[in-house]
N, C-alpha and C positions, 0 to 999 in steps of 0.2 A: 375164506375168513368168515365166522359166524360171532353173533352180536347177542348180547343177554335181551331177549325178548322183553320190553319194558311197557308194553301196550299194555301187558296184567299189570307190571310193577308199578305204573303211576296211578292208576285204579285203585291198588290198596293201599298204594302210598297216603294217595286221598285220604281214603277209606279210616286211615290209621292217626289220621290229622298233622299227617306229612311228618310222622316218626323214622321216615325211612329215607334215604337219600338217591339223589338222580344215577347214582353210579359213574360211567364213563363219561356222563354230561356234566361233569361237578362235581362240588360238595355242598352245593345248594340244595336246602331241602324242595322235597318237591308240593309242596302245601307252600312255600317262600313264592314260588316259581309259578305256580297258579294262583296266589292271591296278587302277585304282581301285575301278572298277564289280564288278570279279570278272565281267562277262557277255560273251556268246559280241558279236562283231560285227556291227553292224546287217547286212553280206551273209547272216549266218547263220542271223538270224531268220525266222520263219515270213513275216513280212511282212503281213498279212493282218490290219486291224486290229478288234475288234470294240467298236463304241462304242455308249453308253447316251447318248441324244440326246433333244431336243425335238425337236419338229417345224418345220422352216423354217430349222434350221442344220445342215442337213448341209454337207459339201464342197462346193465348185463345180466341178464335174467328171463330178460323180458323179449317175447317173440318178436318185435319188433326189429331188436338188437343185431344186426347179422353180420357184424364187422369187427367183432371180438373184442371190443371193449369191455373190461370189466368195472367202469367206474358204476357204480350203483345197484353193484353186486349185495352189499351186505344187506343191500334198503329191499331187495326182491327175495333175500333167503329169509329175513322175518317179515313181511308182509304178502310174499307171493307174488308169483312175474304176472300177474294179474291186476296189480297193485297202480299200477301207472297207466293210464291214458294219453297219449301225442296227437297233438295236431304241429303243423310246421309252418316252418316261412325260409325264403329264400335270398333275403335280404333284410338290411337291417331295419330301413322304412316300414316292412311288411312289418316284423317285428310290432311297432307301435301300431300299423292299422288292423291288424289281428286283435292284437289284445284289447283295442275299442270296440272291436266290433263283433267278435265271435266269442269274446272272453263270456265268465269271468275265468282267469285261471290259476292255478293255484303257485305255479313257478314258471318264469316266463326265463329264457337264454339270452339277452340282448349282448347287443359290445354296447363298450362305455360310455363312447357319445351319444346313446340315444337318453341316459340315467335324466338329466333333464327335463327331457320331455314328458318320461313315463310318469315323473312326481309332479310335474305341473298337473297334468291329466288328471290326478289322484288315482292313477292304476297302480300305485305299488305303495309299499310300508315299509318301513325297516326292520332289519332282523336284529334278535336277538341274539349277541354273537356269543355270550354265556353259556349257549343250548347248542355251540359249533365247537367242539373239543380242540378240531384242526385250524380252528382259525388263527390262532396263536403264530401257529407256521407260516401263516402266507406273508408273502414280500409285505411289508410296512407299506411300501413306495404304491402298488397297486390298489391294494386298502386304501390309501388315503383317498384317491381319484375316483373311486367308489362310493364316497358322501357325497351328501348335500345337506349343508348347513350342520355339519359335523355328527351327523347320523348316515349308518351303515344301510345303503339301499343295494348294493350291487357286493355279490362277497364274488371278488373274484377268483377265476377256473382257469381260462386257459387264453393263452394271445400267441401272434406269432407274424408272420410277416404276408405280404402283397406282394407280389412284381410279375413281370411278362416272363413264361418261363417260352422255350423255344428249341427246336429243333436243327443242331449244331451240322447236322449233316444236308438243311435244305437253306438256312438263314447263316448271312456272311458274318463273323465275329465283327468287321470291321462297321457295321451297320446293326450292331445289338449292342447299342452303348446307353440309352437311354431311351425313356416312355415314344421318343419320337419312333420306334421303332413299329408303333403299332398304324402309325400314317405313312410309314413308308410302301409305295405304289410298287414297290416290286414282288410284293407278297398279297396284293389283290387279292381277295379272296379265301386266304390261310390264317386270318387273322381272328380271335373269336374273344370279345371283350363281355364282362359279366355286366347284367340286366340290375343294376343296382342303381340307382339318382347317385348317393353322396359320392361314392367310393369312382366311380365314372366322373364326376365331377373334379374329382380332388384327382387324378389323372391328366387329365387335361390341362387342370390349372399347373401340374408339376411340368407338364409339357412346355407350355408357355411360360414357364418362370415366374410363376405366381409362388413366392415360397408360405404365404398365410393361405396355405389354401381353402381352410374352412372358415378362413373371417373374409373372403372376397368382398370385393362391394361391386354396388351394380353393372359395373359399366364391364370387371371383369368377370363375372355371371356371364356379359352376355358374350364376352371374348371366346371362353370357355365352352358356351356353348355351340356357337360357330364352328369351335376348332372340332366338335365332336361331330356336328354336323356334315363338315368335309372329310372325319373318318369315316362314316357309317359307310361310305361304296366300297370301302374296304375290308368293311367286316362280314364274316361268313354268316355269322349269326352273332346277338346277343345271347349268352348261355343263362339259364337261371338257375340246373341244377347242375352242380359239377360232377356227381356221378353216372345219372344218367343222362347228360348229354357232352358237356364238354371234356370230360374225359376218354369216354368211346372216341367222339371225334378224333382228339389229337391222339387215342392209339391207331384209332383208321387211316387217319393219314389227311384225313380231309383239313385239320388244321395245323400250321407248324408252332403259331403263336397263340399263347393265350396268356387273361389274367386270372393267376392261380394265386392259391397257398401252395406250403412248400409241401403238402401232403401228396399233390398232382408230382411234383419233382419225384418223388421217391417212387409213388407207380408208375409213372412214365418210363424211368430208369429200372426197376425191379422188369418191366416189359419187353425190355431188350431196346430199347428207343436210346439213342445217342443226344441227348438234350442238357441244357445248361439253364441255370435261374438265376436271371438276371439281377446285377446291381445296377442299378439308372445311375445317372451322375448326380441326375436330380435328388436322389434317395431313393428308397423304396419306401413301400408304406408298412406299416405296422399299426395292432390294433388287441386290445385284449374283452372278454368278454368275461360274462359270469353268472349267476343268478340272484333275480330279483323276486320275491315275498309280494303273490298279489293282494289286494288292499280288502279285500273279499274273500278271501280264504277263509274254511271253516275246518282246514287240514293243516293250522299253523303250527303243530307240532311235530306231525308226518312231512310238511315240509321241512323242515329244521332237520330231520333225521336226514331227509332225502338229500339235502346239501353237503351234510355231513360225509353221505357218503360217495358224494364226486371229489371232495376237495381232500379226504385222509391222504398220505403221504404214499400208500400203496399207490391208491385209482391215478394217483398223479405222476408215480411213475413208468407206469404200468401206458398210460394215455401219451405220454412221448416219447415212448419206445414205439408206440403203433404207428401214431400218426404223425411224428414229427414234427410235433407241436411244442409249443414252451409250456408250461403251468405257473399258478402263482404261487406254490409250494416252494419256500426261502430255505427248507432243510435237504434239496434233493441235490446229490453229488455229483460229478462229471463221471464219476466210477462208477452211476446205478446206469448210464446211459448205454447201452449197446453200440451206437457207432460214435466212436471217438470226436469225427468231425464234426457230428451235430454237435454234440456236445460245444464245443468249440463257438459253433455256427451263432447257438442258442445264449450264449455267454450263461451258462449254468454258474452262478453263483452271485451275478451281477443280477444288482435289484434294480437297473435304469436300464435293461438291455432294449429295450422298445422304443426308448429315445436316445441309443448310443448315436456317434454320428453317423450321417450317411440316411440316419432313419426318419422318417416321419409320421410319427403318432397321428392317427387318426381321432378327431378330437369334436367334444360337441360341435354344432355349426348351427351363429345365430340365424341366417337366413335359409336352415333347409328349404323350406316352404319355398323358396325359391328355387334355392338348386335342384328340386325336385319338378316347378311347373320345366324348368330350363332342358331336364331331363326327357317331358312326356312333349317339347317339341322336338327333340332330336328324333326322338321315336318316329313320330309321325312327318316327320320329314322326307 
């Protein structure tokens, strides 16, 4: 897919005393657009964008990209697979202590419970969602959870679900009914839980029947952390990257249990591996992410494109055919899906599928700062 190059076209739009219009961005003049904004011209900008990523969404373009995603394909054919710069994080914590500390950056990937903190901080602004063509399509429902204080900080991309996924030929069905499955001592050592505070935390508490799991109070903080504590001789390791370690693992054999996304399910299976993904009774977790506009960007227009072109209805459907993920895209069909079941799995159509029941939205959390010292004793325990 190729994009009318508008890096000249807002230059002489300027130039022309905004005679001319944004094209696929509107019918906004674009002298409207920049006397609005108060900022220099997308030709103006440095260009050069530097973004705070996970691993396995970068642009499709760009040599980083090795896993065939094409979301941010149109933003590398007019700009150049040169055009974006990643650094990463492996959790959603890192997330916020990245972008303090190594930022400034120009687009950061968080999930949605961190959107709170990043606007307390003043690391992020809101988008102008005028200058996102596709935003119109995304679920209303997810948008909305995206504000604070009814401006647009987070345009969400993509969510999808949490649980222990596990190996049906070493683990007994009758003992993979719920999270207690990852304390269970007869799997010593095949057990491989993710190096996260919140999402370990909200685990635990599912474990113990905590159903608020991210409004704990203290006393069930410290419940929680205990319980994690009496798991740790059972875990083989905590994983921080899921493709270079906790996925080798459970194809090596060295674990049968882990906490995944459903992306680990489909490689596991594509592997020849006989494995199942768990529903807990408790629920499983669920969680969606997106991109946030940092407050410092001097590529606020080259960001806006670059959004533009993860969230179009192509890169979105295109991203969970690959990866098995949900999007926030409200116009995508059960019929663009390649396996029927996901489809299904994913409730393609339905704008609440992340808090259907069974599920548990992962949700801001007033005492991270807790759940997180609660996390760095289990560690060091």
């Amino acid at each position: 897919m190729s994009e009318i190059n508008r890096r000249e076209f807002l230059g002489r739009a300027a130039a022309l005393g905004g005679a001319a219009t944004l094209g696929s961005w509107g019918s906004t003049a674009a002298s409207d657009v920049l006397a609005a904004s108060g900022r220099p011209p997308l030709g103006k900008e440095p260009g050069k964008l530097s973004i705070l990523e996970w691993s396995g969404y970068e642009a499709g373009g760009t040599a980083a990209q090795k896993s065939g995603l094409w979301a941010g394909t149109p933003y590398t054919q007019e700009f150049g697979k040169n055009s974006c710069v990643y650094s990463y994080i492996t959790n959603d914590d890192q997330s916020l202590q990245k972008a303090q500390t190594s930022g400034p950056f120009d687009i950061i990937h968080p999930y949605h419970e961190m959107i709170p903190a990043f606007v307390q901080a003043g690391l992020i602004q809101p988008w102008d969602t005028s200058l996102l063509p596709s935003f119109k399509n995304l679920n209303p429902f997810l948008a909305k959870l995206g504000q604070v204080n009814g401006k647009q900080y987070l345009v969400p991309w993509d969510w999808g679900f949490a649980s222990l996924l596990y190996r049906t030929d070493k683990v007994s069905a009758a003992d993979a009914k719920g999270w207690e499955l990852a304390w269970n001592e007869k799997y010593k050592g095949r057990v491989s839980l993710w190096n996260a505070p919140g999402s370990s935390m909200e685990v635990a508490a599912l474990k113990l029947g905590f159903k608020d799991m991210d409004t704990m109070n203290p006393s069930q903080i410290q419940q929680a952390k205990q319980a994690l504590i009496a798991q740790k001789p059972l875990n083989k390791f905590y994983w921080s990257s899921e493709y270079s370690q906790m996925q080798p693992a459970f194809k090596s054999g060295d674990i049968w249990i882990a906490y995944t996304w459903q992306d680990t399910y489909v490689a596991m299976k594509n592997a020849g591996l006989k494995v199942a993904y768990m529903n807990p009774h408790q629920g499983k977790l669920s969680w969606f992410g997106g991109f946030v506009l940092g407050s410092q960007t001097k590529n606020y227009f080259h960001a806006h494109k670059y959004a533009e072109s993860f969230i179009n209805h192509q890169a979105c459907v295109q991203m969970t055919n690959l990866y098995y993920y949900g999007t926030a895209d409200a116009t995508m069909k059960p019929s663009e899906i390649k396996d029927p079941k996901l489809a299904a799995q994913l409730g393609i159509g339905s704008p609440h599928a992340v808090v259907a029941r069974g599920v548990n939205l992962q949700s801001p959390q007033p005492s991270r700062a807790q759940y997180g010292l609660a996390w760095q004793e289990v560690l060091a325990s």
